[in-house]
Rosetta silent file (secondary structure, phi, psi, omega in degrees, C-alpha in Angstrom):
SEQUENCE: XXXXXXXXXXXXXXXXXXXXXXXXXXXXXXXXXXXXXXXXXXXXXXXXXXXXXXXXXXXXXXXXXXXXXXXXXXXXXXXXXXXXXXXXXXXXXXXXXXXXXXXXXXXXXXXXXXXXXXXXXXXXXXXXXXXXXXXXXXXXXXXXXXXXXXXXXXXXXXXXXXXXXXXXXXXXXXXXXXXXXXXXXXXXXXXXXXXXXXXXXXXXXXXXXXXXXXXXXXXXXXXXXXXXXXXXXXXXXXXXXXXXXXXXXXXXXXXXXXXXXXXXXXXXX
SCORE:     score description
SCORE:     0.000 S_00000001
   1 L     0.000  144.608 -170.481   87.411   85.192  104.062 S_00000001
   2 L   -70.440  177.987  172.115   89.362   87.176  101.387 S_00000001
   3 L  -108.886  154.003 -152.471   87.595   90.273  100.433 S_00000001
   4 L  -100.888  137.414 -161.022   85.215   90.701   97.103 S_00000001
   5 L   -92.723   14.490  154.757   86.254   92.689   94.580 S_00000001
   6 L   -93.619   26.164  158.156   82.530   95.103   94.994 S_00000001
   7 L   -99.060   12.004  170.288   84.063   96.704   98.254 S_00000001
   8 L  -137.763  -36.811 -177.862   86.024   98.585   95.746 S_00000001
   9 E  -104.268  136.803  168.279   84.678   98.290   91.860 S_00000001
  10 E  -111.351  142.371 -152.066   82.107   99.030   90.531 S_00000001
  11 E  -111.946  126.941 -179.952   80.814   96.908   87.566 S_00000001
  12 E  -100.593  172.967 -132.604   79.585   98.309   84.135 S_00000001
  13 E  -124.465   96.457 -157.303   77.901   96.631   81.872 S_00000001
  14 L  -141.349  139.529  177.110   80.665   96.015   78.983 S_00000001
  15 L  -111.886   33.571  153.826   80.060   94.116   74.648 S_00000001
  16 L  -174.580 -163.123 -146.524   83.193   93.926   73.403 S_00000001
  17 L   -83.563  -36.669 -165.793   86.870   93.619   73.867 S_00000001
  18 E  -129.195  138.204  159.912   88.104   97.501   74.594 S_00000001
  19 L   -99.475  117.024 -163.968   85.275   99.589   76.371 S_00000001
  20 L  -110.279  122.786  157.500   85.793  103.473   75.663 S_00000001
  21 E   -78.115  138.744  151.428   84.891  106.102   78.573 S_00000001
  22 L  -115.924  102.370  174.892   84.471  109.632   78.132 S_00000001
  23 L   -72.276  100.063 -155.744   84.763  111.709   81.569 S_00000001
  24 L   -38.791  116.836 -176.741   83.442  114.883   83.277 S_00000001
  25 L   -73.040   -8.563  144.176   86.125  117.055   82.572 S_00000001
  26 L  -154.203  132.816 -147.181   84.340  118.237   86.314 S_00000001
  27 L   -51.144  110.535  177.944   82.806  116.345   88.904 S_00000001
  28 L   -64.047  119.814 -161.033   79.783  117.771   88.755 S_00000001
  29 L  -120.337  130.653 -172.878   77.814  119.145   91.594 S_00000001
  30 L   -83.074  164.840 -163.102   74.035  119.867   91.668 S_00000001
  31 L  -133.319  121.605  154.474   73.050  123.850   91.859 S_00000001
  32 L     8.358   26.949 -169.811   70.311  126.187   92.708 S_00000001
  33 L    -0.082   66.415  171.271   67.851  126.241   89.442 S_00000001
  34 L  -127.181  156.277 -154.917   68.336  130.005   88.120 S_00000001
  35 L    38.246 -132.167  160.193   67.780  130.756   85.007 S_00000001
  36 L   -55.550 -175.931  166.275   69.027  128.632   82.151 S_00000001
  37 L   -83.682  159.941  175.161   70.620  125.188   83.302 S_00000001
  38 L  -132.049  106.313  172.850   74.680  124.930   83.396 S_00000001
  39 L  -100.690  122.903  174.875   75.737  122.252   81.407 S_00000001
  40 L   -55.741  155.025  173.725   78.767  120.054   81.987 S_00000001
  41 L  -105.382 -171.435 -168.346   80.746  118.844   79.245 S_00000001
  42 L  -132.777  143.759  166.065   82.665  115.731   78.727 S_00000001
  43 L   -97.839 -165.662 -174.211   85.952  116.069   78.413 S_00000001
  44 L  -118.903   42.514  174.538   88.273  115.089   75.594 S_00000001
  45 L  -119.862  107.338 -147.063   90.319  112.636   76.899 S_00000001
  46 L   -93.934  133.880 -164.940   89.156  109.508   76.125 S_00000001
  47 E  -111.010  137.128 -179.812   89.415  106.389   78.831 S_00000001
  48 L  -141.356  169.012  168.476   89.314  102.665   77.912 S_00000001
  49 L  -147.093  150.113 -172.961   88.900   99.219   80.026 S_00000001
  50 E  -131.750  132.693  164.849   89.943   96.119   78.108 S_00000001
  51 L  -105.691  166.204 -162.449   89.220   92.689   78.841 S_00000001
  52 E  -150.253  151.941  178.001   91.237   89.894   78.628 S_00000001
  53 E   -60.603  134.279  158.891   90.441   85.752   78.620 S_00000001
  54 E  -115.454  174.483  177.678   91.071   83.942   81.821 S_00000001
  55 E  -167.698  116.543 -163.767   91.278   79.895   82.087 S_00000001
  56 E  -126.360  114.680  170.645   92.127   77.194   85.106 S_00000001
  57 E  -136.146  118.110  177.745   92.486   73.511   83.441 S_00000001
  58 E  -132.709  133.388  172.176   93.116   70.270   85.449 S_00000001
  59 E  -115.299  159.234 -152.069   93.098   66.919   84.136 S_00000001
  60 E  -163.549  118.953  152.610   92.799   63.531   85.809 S_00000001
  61 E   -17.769  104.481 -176.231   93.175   60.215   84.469 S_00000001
  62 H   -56.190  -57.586  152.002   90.677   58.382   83.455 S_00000001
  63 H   -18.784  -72.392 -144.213   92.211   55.089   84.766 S_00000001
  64 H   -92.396  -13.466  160.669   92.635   56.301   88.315 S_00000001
  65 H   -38.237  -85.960 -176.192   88.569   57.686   88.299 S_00000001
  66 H   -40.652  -30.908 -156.874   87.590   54.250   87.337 S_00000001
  67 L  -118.868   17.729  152.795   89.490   52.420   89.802 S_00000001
  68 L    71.919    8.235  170.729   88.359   54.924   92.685 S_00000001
  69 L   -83.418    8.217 -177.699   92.149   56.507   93.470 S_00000001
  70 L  -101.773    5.985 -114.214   90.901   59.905   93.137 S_00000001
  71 L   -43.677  -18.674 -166.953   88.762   59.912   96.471 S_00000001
  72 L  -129.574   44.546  160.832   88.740   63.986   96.525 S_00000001
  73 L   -59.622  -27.549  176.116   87.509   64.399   92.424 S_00000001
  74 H   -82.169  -74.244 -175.948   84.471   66.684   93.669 S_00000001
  75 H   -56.369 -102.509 -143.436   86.353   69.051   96.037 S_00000001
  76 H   -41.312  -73.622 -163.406   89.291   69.527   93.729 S_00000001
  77 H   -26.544  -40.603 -153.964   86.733   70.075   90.598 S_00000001
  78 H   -96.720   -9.164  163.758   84.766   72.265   92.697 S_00000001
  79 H   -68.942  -13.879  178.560   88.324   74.088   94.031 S_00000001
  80 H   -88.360  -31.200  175.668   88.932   75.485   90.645 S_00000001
  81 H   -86.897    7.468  166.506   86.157   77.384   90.427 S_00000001
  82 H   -73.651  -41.899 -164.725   86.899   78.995   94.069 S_00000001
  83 H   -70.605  -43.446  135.503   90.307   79.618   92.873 S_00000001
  84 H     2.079  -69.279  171.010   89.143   80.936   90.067 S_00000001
  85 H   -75.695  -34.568  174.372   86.639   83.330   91.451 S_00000001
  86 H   -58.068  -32.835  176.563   89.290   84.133   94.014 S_00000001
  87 H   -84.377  -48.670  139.550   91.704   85.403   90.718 S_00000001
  88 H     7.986  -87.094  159.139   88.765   87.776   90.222 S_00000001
  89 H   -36.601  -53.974 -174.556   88.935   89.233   93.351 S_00000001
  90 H   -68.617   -9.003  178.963   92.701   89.247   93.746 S_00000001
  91 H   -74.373  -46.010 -179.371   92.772   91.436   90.336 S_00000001
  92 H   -81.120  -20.909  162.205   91.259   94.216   91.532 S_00000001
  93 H   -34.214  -87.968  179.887   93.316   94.322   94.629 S_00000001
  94 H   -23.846  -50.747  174.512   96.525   94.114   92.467 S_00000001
  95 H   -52.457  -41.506 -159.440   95.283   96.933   90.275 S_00000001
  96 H   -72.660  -44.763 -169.722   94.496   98.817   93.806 S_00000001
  97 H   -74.337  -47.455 -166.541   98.791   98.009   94.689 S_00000001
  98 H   -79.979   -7.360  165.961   99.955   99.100   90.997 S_00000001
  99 L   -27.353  -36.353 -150.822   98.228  102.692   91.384 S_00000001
 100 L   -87.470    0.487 -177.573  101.204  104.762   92.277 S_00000001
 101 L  -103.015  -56.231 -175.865  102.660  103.153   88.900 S_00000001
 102 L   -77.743  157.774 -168.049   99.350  102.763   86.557 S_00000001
 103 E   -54.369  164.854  156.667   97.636  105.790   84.450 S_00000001
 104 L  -136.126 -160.986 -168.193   94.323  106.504   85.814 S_00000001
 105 L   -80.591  -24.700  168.596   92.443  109.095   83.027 S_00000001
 106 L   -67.824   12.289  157.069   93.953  112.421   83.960 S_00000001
 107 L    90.377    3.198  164.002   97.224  111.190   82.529 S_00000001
 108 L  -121.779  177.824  177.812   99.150  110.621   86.217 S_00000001
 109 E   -72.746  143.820 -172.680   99.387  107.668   88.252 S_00000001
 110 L   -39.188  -33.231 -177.750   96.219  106.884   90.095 S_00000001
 111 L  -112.256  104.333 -179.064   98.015  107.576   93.319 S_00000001
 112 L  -155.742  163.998  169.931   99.844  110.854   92.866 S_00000001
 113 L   -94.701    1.435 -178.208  100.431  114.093   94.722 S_00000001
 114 L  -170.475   85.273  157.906   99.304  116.552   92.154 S_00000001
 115 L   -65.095  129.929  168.327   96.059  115.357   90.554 S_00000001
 116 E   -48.976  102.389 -172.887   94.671  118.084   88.044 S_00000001
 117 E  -129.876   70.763 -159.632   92.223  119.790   89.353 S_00000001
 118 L    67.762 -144.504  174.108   91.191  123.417   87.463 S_00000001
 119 L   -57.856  -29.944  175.824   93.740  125.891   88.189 S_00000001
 120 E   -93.062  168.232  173.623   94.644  123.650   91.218 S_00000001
 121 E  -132.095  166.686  155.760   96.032  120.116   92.301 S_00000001
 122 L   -83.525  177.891 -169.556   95.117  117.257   94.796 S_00000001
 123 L   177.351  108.766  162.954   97.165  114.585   96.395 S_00000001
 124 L  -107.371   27.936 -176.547   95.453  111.096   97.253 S_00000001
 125 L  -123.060  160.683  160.272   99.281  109.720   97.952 S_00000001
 126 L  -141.742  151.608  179.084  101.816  109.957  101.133 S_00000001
 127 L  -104.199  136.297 -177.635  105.144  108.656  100.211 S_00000001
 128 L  -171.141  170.591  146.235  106.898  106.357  102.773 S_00000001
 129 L  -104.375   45.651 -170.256  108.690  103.321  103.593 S_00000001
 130 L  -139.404  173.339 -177.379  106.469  101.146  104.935 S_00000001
 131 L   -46.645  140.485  177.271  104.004   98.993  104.155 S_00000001
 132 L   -71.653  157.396  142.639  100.721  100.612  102.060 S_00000001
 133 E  -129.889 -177.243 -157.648   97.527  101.062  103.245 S_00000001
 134 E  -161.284  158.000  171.305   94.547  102.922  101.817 S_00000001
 135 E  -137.690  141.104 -153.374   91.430  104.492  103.064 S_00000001
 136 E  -144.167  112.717  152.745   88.427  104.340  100.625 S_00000001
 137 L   -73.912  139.105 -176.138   85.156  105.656  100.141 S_00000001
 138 L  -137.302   36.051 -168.570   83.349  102.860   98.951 S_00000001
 139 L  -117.629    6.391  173.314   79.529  103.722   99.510 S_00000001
 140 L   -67.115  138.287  164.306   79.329  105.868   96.285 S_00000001
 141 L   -48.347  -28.190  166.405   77.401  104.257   93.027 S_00000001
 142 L   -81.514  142.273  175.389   81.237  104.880   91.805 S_00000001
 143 L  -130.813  158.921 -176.843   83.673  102.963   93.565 S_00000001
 144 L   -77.508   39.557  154.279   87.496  103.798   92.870 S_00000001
 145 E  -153.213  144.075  147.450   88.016  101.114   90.084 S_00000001
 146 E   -75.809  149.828 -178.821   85.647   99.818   87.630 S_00000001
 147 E  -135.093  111.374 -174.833   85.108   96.340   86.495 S_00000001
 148 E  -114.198  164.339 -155.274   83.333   95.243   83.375 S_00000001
 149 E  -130.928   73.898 -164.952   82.351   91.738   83.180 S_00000001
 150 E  -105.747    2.480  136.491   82.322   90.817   79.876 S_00000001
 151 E  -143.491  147.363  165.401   81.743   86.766   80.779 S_00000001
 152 E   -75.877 -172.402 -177.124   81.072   85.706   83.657 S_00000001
 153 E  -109.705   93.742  149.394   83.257   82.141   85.201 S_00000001
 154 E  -115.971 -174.606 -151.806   81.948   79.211   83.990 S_00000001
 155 E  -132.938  154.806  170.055   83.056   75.652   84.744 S_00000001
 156 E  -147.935  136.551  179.661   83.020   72.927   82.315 S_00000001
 157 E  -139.272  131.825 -165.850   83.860   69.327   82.527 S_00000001
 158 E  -121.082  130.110  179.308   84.852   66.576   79.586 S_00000001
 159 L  -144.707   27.424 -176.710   84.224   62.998   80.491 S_00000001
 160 L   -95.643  171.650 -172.573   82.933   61.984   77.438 S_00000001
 161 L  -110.506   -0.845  150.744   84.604   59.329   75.895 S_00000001
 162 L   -63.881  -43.963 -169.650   84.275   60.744   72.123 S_00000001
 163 L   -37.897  159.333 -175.713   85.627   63.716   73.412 S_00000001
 164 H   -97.954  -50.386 -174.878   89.507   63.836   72.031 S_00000001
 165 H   -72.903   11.203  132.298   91.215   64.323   75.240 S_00000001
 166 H   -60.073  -51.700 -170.084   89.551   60.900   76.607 S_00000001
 167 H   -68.660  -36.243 -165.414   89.930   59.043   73.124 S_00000001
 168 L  -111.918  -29.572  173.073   93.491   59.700   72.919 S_00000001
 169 L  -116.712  -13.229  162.173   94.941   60.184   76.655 S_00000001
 170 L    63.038   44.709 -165.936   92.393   58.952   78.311 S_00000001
 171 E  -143.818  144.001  150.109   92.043   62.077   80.884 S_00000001
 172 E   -79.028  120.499  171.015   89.084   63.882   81.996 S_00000001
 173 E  -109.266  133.919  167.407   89.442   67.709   81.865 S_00000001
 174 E  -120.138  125.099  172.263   87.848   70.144   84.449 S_00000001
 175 E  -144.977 -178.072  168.624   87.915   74.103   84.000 S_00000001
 176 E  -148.759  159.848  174.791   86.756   77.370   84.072 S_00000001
 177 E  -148.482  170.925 -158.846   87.081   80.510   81.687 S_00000001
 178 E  -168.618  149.900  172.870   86.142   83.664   82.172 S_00000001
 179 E  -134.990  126.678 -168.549   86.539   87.248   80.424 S_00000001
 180 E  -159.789  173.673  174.831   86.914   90.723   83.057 S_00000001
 181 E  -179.994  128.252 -179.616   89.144   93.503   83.123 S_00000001
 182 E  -106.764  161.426  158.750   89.566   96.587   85.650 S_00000001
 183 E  -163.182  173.296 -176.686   90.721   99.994   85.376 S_00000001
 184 E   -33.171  143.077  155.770   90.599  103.507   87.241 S_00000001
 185 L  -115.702 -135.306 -172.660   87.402  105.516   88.248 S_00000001
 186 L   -93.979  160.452 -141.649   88.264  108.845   90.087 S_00000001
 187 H   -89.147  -32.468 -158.632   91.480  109.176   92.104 S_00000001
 188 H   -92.206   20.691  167.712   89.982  111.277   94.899 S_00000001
 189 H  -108.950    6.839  174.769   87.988  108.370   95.916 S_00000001
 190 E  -148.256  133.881 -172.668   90.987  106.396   97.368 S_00000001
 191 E  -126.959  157.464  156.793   94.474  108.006   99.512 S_00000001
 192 E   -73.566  138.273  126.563   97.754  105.708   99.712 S_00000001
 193 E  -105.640  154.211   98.858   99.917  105.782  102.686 S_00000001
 194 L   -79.635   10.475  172.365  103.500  104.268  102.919 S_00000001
 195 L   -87.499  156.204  166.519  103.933  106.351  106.286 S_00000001
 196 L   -38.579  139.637  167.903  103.550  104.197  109.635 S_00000001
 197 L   -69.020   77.425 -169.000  100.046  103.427  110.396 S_00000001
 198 L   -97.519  119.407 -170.401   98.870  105.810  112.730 S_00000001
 199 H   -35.953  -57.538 -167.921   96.088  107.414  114.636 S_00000001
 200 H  -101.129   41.268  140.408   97.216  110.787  113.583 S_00000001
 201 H   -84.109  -60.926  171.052   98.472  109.731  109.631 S_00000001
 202 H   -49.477  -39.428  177.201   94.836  108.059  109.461 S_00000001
 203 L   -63.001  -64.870  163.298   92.974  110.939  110.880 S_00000001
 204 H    11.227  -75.107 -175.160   95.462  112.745  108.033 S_00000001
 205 H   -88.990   17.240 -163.944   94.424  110.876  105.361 S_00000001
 206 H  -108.065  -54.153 -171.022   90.482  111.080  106.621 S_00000001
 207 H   -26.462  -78.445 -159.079   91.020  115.182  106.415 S_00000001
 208 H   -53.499  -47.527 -179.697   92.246  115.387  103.518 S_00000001
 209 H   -67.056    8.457  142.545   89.614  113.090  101.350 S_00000001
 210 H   -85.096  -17.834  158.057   86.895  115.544  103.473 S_00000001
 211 L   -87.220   11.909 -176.057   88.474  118.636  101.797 S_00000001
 212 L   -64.035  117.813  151.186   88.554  117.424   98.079 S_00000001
 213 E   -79.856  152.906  145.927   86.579  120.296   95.622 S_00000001
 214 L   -84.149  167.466 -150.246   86.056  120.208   92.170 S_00000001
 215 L   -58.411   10.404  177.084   87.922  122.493   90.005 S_00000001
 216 L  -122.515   32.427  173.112   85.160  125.028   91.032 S_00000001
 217 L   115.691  -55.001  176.760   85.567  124.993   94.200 S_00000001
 218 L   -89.701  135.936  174.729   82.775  122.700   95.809 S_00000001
 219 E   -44.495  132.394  173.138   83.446  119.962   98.400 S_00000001
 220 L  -101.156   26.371  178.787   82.625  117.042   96.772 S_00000001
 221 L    66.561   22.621 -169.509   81.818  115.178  100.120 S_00000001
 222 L   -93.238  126.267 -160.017   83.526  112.818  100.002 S_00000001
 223 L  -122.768   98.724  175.798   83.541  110.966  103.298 S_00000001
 224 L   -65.485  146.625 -176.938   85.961  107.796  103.188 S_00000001
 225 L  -137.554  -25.486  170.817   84.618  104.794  105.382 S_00000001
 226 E   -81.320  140.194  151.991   87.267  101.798  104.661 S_00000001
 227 E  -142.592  145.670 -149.482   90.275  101.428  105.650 S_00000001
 228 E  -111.498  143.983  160.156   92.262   98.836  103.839 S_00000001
 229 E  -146.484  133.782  169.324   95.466   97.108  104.869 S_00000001
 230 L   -29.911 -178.079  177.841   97.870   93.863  104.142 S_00000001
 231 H   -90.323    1.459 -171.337   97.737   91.420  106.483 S_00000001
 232 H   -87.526    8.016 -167.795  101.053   92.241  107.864 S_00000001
 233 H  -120.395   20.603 -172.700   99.347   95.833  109.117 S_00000001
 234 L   -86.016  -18.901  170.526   95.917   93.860  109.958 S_00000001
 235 L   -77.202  -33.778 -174.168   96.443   93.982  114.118 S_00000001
 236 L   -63.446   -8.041 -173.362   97.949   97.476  114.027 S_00000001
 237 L   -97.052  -19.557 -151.866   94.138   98.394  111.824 S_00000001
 238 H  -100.168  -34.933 -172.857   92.109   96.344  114.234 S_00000001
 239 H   -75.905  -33.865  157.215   93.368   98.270  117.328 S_00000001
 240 H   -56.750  -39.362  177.562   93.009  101.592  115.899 S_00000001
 241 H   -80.873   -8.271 -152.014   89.530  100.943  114.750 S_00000001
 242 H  -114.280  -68.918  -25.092   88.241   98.974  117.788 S_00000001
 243 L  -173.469  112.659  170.882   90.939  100.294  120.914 S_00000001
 244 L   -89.367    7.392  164.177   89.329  103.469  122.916 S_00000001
 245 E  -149.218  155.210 -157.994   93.128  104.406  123.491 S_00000001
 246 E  -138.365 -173.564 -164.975   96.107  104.110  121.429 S_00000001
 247 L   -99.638  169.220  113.221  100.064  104.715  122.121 S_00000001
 248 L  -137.783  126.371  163.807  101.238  108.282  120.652 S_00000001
 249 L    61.031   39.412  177.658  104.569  109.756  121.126 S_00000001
 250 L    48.531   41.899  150.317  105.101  107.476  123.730 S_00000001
 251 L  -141.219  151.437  159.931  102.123  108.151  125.544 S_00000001
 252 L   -52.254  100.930  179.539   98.905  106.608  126.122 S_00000001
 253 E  -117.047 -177.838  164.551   95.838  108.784  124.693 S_00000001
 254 E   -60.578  117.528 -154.424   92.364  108.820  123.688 S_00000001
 255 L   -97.284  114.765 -142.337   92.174  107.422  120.268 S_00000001
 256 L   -86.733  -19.216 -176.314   90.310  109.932  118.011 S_00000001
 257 L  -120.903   30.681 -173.276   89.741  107.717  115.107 S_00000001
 258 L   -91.975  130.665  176.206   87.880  104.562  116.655 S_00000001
 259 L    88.932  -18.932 -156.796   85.467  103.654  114.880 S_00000001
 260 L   -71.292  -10.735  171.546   85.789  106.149  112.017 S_00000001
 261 L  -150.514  155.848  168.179   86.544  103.551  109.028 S_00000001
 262 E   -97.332  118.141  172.308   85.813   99.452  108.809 S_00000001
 263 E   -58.217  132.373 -167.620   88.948   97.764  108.949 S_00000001
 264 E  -137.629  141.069  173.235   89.224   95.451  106.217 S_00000001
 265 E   -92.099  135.266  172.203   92.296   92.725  105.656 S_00000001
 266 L  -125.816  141.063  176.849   93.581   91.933  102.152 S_00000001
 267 L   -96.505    0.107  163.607   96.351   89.156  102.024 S_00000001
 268 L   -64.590  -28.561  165.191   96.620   90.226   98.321 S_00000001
 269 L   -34.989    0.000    0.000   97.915   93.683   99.226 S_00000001
């Protein structure tokens, strides 16, 4: 089964066309109660998510209904909205592949090596030639992309014979429409690889998302539990996660990272 686009997004609540964010200019971490309270701001760089119309329309003779030639009229109708919900899914993937290219709100790509951080920078990317993967926290009330859901996917079907596309062609129409849109949450909740998939790249990219701070300093915990891959990297993921020894350097060892993220396949990668 493909995977659902809530192992990665998290869905807001969204009334109108462009949605406008405003963002802790620092991830905020709670503190000790002394004296007055220390209040974060919002910073002033203003974040949007936009939605846009979707639509899947198949028509079928009226003719060939009537006279019983369509024998699979149910299954396809009810295949559009799977594909349909399946273009859903496959969106937020796609967004998840276009990172090292799209904005996320600190003004680099989502996937970069020197994220803004205070005085300091981050890196949720390794640079490579090989296929990506990703390792993801995704057990946070934030997940690293938002999704608003500004209609849901419903299906509609015209078989009336007032209807103009009966009266004049004498076709039956089946769809679905739908209105969504995704964008960024924070960067340091998802790392990138293009290096070879490896016990010790994967521990690597486990480290690092367990040192991430906010610009003042404090870990922000972040404990990645996914790891994501295409399907052409889905045995070399399954063996690492499952396998109580792995090859390195052209020897057999113990493998140090079994168990340590759920292996997940996307053929959308």
């Amino acid at each position: 089964m493909f995977p659902k686009r809530d192992l990665i997004s998290t869905e807001i609540p969204v009334t109108t066309k462009t949605t406008k964010f405003v963002w802790p200019a620092n991830w905020p971490q709670p503190r000790e109660w002394i004296g007055s309270r220390y209040i974060h701001q919002l910073n002033n760089q203003d974040w949007f998510l936009s939605v846009t119309p979707k639509e899947l329309t198949l028509a079928i003779k009226r003719d060939d209904i009537e006279d019983d030639q369509i024998q699979m009229q149910g299954p396809i109708a009810e295949n559009i909205g799977f594909e349909t919900e399946k273009w859903l899914h496959r969106d937020a993937y796609q967004l998840l592949t276009n990172g090292v290219d799209g904005l996320c709100f600190d003004g680099q790509p989502f996937f970069h090596g020197s994220h803004p951080n205070g005085d300091t920078t981050y890196s949720n990317y390794q640079a490579g030639a090989g296929a990506a993967w990703y390792v993801l926290m995704t057990t946070a009330p934030l997940k690293p992309l938002i999704w608003g859901n500004r209609r849901a996917i419903k299906f509609t079907r015209i078989e009336s014979d007032e209807n103009e596309s009966v009266f004049n062609r004498a076709e039956y129409l089946y769809g679905t429409d739908a209105r969504w849109g995704y964008t960024y949450a924070f960067p340091f909740l998802a790392y990138r690889s293009e290096a070879p998939l490896t016990m010790a790249n994967v521990k690597a990219a486990i480290v690092t998302m367990n040192s991430y701070t906010n610009e003042d300093g404090v870990n922000l915990g972040i404990m990645p539990d996914t790891l994501l891959v295409p399907g052409s990297l889905q045995f070399e993921a399954l063996e690492l996660m499952t396998h109580e020894k792995v090859m390195h350097e052209g020897t057999l060892v113990p493998n140090s990272v079994r168990g340590a993220l759920d292996a997940v396949v996307c053929p959308y990668l």
